[in-house]
PDB file with SEQRES, HELIX, SHEET and CRYST1 records, atoms N, CA, C and O in Angstrom:
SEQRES   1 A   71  UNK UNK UNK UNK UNK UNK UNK UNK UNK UNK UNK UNK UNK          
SEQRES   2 A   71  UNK UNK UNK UNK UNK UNK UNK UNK UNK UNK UNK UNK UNK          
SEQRES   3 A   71  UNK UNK UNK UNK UNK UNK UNK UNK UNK UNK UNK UNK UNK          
SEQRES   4 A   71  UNK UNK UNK UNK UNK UNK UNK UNK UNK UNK UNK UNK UNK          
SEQRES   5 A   71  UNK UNK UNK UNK UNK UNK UNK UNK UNK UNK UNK UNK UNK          
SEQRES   6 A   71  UNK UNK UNK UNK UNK UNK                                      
HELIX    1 AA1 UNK A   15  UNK A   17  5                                   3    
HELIX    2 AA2 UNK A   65  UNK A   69  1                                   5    
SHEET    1 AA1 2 UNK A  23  UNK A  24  0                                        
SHEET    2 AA1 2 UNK A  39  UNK A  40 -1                                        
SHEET    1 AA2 2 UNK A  28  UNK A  29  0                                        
SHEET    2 AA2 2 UNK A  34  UNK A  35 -1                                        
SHEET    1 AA3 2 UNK A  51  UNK A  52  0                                        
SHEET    2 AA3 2 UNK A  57  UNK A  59 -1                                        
CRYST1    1.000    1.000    1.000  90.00  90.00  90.00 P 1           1          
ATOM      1  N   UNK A   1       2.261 -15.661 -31.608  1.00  0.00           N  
ATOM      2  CA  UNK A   1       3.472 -15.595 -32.399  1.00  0.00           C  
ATOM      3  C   UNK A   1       3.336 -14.602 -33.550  1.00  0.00           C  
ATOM      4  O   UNK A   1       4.268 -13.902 -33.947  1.00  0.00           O  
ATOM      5  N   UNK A   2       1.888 -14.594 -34.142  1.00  0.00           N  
ATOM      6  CA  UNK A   2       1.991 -13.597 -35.004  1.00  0.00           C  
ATOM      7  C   UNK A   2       1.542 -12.063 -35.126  1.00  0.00           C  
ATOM      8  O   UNK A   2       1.231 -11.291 -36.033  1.00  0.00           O  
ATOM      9  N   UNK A   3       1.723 -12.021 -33.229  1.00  0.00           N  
ATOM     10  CA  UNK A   3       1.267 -10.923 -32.569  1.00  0.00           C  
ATOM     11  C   UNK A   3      -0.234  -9.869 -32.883  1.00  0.00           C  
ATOM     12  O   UNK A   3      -0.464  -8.661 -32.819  1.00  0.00           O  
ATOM     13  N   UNK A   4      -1.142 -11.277 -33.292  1.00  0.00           N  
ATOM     14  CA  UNK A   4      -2.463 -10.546 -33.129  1.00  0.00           C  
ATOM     15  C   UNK A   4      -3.261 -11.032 -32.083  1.00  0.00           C  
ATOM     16  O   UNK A   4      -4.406 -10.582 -32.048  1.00  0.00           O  
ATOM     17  N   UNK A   5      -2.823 -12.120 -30.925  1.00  0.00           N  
ATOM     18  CA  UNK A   5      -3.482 -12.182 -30.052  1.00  0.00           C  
ATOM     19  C   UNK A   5      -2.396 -12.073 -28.974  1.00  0.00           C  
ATOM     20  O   UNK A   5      -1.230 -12.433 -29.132  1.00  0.00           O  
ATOM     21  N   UNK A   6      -2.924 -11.520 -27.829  1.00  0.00           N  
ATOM     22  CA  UNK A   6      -2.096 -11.006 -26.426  1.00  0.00           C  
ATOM     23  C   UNK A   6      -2.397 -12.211 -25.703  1.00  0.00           C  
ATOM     24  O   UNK A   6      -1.740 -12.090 -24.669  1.00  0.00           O  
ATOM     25  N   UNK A   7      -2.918 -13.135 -25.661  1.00  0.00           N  
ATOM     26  CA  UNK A   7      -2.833 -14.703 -25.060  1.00  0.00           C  
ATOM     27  C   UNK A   7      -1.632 -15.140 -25.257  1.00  0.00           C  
ATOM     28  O   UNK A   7      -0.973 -15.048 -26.292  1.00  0.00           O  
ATOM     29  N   UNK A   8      -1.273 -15.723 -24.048  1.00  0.00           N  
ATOM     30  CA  UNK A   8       0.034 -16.640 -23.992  1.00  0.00           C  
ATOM     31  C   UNK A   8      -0.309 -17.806 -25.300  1.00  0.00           C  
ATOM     32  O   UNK A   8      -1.185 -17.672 -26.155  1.00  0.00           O  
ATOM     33  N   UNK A   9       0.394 -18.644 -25.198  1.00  0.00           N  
ATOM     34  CA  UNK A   9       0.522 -19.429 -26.294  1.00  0.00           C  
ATOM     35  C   UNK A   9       0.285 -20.804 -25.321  1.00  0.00           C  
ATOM     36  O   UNK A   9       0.406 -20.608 -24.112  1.00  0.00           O  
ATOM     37  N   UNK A  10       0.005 -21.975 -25.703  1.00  0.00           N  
ATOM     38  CA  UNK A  10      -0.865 -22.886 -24.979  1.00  0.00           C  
ATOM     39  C   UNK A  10      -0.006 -24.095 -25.178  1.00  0.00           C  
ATOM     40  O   UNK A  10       0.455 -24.377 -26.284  1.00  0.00           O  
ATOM     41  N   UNK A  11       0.165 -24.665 -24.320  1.00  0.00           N  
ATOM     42  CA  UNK A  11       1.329 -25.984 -24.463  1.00  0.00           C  
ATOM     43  C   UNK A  11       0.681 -27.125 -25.033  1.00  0.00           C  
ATOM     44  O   UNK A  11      -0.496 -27.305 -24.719  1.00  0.00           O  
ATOM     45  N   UNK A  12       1.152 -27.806 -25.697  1.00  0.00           N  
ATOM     46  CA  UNK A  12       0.949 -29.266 -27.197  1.00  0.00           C  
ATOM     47  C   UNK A  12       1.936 -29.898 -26.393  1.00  0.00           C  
ATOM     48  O   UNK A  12       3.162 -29.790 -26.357  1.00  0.00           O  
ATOM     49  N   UNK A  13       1.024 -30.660 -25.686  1.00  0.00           N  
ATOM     50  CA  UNK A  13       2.145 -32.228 -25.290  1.00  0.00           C  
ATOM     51  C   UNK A  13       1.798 -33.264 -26.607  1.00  0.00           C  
ATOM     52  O   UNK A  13       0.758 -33.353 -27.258  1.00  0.00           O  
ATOM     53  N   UNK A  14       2.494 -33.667 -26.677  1.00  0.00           N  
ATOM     54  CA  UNK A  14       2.813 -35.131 -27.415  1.00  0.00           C  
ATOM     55  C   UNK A  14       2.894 -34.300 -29.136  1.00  0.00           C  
ATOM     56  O   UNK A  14       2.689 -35.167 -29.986  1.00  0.00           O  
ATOM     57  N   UNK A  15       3.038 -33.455 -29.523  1.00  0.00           N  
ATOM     58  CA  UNK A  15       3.564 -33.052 -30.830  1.00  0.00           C  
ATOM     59  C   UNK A  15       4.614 -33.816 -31.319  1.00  0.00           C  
ATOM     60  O   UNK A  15       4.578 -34.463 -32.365  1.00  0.00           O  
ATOM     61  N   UNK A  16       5.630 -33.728 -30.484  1.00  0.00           N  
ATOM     62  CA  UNK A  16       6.816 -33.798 -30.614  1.00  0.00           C  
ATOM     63  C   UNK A  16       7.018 -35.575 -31.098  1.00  0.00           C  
ATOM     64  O   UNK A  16       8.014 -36.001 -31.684  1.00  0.00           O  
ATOM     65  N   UNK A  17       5.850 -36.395 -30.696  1.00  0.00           N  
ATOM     66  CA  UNK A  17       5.846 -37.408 -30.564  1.00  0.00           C  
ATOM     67  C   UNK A  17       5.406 -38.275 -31.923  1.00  0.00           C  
ATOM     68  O   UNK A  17       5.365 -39.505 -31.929  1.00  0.00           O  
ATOM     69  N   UNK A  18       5.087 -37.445 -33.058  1.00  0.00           N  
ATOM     70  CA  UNK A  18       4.241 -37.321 -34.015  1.00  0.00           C  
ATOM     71  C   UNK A  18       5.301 -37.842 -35.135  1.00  0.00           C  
ATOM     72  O   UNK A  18       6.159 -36.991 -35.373  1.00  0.00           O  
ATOM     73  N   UNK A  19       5.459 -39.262 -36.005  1.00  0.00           N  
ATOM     74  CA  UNK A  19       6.220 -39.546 -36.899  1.00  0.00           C  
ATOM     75  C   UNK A  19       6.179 -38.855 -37.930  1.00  0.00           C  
ATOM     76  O   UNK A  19       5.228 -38.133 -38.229  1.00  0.00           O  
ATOM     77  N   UNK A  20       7.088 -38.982 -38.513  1.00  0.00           N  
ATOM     78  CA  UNK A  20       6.955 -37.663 -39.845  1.00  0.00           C  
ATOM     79  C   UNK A  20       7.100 -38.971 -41.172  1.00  0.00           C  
ATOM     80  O   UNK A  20       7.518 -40.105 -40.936  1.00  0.00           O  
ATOM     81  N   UNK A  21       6.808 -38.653 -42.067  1.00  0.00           N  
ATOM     82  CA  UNK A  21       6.724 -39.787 -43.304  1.00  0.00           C  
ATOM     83  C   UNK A  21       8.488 -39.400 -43.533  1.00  0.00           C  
ATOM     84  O   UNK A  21       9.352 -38.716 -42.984  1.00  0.00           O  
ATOM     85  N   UNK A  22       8.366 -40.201 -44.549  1.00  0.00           N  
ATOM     86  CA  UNK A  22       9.810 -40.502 -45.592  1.00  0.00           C  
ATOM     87  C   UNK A  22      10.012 -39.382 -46.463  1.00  0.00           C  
ATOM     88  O   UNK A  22       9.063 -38.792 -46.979  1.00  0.00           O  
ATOM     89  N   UNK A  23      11.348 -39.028 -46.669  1.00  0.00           N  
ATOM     90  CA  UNK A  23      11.979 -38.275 -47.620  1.00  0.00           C  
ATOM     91  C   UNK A  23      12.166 -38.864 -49.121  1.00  0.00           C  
ATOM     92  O   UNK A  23      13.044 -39.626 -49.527  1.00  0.00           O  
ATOM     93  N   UNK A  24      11.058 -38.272 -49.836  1.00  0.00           N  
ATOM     94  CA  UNK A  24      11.415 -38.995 -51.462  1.00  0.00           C  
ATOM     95  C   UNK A  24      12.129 -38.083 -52.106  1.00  0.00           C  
ATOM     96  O   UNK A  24      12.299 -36.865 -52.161  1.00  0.00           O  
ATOM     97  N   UNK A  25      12.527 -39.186 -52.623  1.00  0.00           N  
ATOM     98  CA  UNK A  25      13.847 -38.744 -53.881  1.00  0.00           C  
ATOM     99  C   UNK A  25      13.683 -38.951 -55.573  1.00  0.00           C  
ATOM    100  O   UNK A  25      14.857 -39.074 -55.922  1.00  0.00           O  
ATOM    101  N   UNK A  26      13.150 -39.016 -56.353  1.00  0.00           N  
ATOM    102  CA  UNK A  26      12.401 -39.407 -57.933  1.00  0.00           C  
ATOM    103  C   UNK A  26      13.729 -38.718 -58.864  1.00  0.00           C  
ATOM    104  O   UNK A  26      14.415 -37.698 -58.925  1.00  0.00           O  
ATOM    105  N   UNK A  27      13.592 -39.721 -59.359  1.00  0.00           N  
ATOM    106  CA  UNK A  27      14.837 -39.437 -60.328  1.00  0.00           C  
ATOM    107  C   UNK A  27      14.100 -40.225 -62.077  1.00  0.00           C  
ATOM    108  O   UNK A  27      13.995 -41.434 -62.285  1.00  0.00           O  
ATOM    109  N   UNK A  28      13.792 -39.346 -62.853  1.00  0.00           N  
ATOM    110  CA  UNK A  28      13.617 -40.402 -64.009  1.00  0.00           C  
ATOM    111  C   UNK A  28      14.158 -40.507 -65.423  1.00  0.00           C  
ATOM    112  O   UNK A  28      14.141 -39.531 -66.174  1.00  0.00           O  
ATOM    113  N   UNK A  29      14.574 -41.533 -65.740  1.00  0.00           N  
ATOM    114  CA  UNK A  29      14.891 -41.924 -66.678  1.00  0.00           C  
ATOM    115  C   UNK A  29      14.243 -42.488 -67.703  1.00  0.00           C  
ATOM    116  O   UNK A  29      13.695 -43.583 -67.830  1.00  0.00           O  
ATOM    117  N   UNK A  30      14.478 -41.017 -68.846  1.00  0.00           N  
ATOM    118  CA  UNK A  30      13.825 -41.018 -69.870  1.00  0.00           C  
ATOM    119  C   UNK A  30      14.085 -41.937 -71.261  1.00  0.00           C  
ATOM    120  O   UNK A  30      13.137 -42.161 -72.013  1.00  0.00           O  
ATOM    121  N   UNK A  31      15.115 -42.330 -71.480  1.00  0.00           N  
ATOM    122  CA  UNK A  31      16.313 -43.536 -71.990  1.00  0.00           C  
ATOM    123  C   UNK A  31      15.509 -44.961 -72.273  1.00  0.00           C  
ATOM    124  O   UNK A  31      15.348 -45.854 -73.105  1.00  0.00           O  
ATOM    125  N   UNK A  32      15.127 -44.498 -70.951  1.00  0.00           N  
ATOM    126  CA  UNK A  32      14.429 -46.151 -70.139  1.00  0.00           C  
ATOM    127  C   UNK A  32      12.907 -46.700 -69.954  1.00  0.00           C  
ATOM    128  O   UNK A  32      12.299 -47.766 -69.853  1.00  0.00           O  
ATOM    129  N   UNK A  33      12.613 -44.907 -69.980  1.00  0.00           N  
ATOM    130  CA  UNK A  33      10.803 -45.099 -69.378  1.00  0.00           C  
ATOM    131  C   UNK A  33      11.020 -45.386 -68.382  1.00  0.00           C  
ATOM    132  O   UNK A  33      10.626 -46.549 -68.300  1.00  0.00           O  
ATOM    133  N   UNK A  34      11.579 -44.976 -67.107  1.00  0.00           N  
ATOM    134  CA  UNK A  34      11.435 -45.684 -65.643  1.00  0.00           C  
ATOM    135  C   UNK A  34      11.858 -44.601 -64.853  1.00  0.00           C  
ATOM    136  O   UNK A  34      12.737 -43.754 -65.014  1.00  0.00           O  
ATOM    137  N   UNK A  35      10.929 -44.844 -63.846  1.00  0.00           N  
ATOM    138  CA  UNK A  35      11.057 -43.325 -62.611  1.00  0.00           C  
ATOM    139  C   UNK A  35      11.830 -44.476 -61.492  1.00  0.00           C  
ATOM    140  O   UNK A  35      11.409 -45.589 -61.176  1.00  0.00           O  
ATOM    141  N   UNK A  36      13.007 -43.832 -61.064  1.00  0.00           N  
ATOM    142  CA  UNK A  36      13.239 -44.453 -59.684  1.00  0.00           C  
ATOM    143  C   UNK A  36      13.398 -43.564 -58.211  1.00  0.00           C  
ATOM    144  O   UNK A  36      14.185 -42.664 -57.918  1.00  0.00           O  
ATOM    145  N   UNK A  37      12.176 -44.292 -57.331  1.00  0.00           N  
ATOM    146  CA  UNK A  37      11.858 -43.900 -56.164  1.00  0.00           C  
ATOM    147  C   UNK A  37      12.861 -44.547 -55.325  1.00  0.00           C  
ATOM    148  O   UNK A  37      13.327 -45.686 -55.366  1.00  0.00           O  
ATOM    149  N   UNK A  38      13.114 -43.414 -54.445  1.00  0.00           N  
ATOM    150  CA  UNK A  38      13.803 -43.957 -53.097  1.00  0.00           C  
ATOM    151  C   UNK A  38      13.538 -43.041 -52.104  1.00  0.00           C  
ATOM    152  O   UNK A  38      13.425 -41.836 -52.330  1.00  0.00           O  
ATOM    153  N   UNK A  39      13.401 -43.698 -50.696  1.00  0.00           N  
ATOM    154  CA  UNK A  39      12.609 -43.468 -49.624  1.00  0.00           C  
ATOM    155  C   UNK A  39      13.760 -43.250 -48.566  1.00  0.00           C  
ATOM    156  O   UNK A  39      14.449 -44.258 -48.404  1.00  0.00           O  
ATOM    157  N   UNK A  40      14.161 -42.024 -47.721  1.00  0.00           N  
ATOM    158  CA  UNK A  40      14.799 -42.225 -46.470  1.00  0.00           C  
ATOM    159  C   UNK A  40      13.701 -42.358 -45.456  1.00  0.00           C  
ATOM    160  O   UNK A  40      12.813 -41.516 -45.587  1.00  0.00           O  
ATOM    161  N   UNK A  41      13.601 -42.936 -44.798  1.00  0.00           N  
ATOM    162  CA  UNK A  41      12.590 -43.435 -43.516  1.00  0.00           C  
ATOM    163  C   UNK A  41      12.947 -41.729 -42.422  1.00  0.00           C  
ATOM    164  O   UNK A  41      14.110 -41.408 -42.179  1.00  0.00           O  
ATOM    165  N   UNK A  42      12.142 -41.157 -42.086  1.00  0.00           N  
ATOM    166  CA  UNK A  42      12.695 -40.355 -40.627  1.00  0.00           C  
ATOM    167  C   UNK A  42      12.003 -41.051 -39.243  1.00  0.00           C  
ATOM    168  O   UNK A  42      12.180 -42.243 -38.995  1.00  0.00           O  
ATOM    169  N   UNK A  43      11.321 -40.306 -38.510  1.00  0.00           N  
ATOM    170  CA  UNK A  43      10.970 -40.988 -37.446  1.00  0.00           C  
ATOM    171  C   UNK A  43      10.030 -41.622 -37.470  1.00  0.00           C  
ATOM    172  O   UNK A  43       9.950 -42.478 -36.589  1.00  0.00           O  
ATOM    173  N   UNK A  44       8.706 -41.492 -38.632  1.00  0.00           N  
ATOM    174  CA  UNK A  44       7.497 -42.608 -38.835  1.00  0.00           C  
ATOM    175  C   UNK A  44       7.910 -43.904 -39.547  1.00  0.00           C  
ATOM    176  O   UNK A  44       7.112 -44.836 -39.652  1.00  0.00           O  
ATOM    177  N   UNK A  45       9.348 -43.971 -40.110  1.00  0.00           N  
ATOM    178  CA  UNK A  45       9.416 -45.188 -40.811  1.00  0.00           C  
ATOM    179  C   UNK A  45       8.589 -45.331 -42.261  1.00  0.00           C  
ATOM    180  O   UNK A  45       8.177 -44.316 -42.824  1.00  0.00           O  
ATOM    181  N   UNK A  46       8.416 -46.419 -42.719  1.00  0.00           N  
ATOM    182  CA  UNK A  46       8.380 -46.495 -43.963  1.00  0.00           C  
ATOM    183  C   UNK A  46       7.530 -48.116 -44.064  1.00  0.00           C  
ATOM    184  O   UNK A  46       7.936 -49.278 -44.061  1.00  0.00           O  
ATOM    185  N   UNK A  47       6.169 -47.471 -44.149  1.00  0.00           N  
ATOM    186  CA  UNK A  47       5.112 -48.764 -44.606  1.00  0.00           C  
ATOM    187  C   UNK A  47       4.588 -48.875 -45.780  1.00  0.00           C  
ATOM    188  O   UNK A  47       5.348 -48.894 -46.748  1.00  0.00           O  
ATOM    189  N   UNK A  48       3.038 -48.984 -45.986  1.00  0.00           N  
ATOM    190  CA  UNK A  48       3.110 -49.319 -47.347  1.00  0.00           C  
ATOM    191  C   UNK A  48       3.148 -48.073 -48.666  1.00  0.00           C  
ATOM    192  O   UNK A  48       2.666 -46.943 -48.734  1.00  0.00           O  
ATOM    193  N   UNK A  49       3.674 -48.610 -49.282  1.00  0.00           N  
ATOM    194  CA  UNK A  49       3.969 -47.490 -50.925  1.00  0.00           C  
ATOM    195  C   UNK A  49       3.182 -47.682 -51.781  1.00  0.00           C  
ATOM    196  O   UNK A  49       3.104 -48.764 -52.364  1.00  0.00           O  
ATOM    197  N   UNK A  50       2.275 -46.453 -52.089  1.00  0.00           N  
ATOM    198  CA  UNK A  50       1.191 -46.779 -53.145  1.00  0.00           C  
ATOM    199  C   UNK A  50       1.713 -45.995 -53.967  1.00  0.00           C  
ATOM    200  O   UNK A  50       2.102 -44.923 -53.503  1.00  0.00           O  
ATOM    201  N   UNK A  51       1.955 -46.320 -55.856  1.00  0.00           N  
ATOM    202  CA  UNK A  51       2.193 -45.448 -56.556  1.00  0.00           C  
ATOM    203  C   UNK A  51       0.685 -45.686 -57.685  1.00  0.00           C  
ATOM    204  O   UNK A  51       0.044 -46.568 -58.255  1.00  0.00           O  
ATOM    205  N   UNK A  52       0.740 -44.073 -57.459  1.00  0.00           N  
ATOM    206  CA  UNK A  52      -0.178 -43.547 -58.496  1.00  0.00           C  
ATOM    207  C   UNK A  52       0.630 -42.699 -59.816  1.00  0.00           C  
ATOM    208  O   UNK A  52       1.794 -42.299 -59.777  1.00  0.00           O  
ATOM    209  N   UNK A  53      -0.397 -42.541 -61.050  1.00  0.00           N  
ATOM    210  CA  UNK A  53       0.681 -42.379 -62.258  1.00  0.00           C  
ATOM    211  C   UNK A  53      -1.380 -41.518 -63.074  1.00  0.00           C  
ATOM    212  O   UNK A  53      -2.385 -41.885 -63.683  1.00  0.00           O  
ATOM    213  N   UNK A  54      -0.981 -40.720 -62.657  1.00  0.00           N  
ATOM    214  CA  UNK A  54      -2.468 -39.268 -63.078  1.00  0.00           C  
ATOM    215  C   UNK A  54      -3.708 -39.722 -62.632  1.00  0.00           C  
ATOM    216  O   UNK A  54      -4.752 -39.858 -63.269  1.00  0.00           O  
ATOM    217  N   UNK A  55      -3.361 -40.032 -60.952  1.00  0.00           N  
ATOM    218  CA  UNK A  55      -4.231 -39.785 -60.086  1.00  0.00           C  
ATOM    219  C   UNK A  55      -5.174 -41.540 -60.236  1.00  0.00           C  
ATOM    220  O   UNK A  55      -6.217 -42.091 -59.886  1.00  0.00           O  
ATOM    221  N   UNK A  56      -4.116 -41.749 -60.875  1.00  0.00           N  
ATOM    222  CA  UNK A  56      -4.439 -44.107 -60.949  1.00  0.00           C  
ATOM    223  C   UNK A  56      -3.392 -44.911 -60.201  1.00  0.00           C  
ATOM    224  O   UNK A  56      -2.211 -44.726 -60.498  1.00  0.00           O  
ATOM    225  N   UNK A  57      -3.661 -45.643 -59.413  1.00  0.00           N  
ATOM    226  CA  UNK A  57      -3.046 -46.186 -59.005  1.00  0.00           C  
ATOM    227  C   UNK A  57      -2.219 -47.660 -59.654  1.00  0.00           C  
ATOM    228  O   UNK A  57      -2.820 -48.673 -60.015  1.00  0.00           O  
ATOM    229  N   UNK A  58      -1.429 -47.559 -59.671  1.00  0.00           N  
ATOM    230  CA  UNK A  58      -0.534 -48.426 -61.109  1.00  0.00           C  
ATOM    231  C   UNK A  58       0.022 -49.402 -59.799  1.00  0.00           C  
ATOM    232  O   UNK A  58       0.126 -50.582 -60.135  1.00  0.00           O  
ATOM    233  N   UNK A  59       0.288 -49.202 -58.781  1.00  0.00           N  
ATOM    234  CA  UNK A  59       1.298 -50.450 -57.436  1.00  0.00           C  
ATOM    235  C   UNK A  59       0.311 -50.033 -55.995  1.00  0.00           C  
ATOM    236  O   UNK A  59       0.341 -48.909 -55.494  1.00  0.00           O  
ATOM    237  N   UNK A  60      -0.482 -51.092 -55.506  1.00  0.00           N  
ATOM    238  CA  UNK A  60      -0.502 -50.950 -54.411  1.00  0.00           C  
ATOM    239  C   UNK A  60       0.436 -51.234 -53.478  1.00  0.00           C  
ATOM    240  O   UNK A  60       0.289 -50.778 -52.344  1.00  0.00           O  
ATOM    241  N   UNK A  61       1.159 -51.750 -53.685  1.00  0.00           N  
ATOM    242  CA  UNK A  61       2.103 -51.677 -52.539  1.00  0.00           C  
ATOM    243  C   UNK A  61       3.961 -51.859 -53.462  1.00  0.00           C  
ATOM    244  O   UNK A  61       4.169 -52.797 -54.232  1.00  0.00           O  
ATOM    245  N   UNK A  62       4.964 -50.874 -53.173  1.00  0.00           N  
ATOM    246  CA  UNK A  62       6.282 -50.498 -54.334  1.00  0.00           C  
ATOM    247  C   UNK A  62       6.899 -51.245 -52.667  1.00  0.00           C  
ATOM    248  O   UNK A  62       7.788 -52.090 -52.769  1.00  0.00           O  
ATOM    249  N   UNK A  63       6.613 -51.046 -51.868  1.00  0.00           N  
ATOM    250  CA  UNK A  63       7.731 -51.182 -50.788  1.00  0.00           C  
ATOM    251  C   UNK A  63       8.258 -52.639 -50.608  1.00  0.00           C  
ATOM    252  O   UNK A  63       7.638 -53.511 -49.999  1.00  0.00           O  
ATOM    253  N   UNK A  64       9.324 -52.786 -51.133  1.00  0.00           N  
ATOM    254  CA  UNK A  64       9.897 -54.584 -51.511  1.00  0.00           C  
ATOM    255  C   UNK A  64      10.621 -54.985 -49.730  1.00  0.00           C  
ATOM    256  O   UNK A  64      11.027 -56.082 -49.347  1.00  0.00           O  
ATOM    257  N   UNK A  65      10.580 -53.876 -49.062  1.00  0.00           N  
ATOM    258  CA  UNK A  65      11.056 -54.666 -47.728  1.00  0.00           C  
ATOM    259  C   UNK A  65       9.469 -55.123 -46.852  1.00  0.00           C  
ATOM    260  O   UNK A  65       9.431 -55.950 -45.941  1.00  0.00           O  
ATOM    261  N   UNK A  66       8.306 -54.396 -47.368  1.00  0.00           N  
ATOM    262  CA  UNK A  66       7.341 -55.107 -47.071  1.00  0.00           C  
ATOM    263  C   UNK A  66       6.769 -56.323 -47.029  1.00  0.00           C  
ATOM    264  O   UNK A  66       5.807 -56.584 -46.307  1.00  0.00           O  
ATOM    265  N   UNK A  67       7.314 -57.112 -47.779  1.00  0.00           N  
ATOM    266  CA  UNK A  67       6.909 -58.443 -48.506  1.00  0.00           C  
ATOM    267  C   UNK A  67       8.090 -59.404 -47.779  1.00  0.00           C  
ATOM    268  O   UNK A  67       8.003 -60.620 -47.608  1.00  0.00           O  
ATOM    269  N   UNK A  68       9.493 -58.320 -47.302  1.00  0.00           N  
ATOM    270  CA  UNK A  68      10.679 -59.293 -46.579  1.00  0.00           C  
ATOM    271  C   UNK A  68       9.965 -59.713 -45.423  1.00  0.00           C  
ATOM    272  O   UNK A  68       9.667 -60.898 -45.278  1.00  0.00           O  
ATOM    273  N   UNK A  69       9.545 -58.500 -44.259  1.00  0.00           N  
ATOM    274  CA  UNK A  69       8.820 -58.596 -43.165  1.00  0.00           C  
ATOM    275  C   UNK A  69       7.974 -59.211 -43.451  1.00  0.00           C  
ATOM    276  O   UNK A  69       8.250 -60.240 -42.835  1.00  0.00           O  
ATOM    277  N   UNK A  70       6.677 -59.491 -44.169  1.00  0.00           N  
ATOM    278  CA  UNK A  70       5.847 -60.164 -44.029  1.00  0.00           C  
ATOM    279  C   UNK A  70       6.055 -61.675 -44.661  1.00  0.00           C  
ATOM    280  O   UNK A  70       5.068 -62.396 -44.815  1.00  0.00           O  
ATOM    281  N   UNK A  71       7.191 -62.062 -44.971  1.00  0.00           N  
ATOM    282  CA  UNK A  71       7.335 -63.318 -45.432  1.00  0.00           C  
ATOM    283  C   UNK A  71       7.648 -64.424 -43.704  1.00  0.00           C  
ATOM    284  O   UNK A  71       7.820 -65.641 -43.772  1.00  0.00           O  
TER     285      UNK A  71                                                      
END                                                                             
């Protein structure tokens, strides 16, 4: 593809098959002191949420539908 090799290009089965994480969205409010996260799920869905806050982890797990399912 980036035309420095004259080899065909080699077929990747199951790529396509490969979940992709969640679309974040961070919005924060300074008013408040509070960051709010929100997650669109794409095709890997949406498991557990670890938030870190300068490389510390402050929530092992933010994801509140986690705790629905596992109840």
């Amino acid at each position: 593809m980036l035309g420095i090799s004259s080899e065909p290009l080699r077929t990747v089965t199951g790529l396509d098959t490969i979940g992709l994480y969640p679309i974040v969205h961070l919005k924060l409010d300074t008013l408040q002191n509070k960051l709010h996260i929100r997650l669109n799920p794409r095709s890997g869905g949406v498991g557990k949420i670890s938030v870190f806050v300068n490389g510390k982890e402050v929530m092992e797990d933010a994801n509140p539908l986690a705790a629905i399912q596992n109840a």
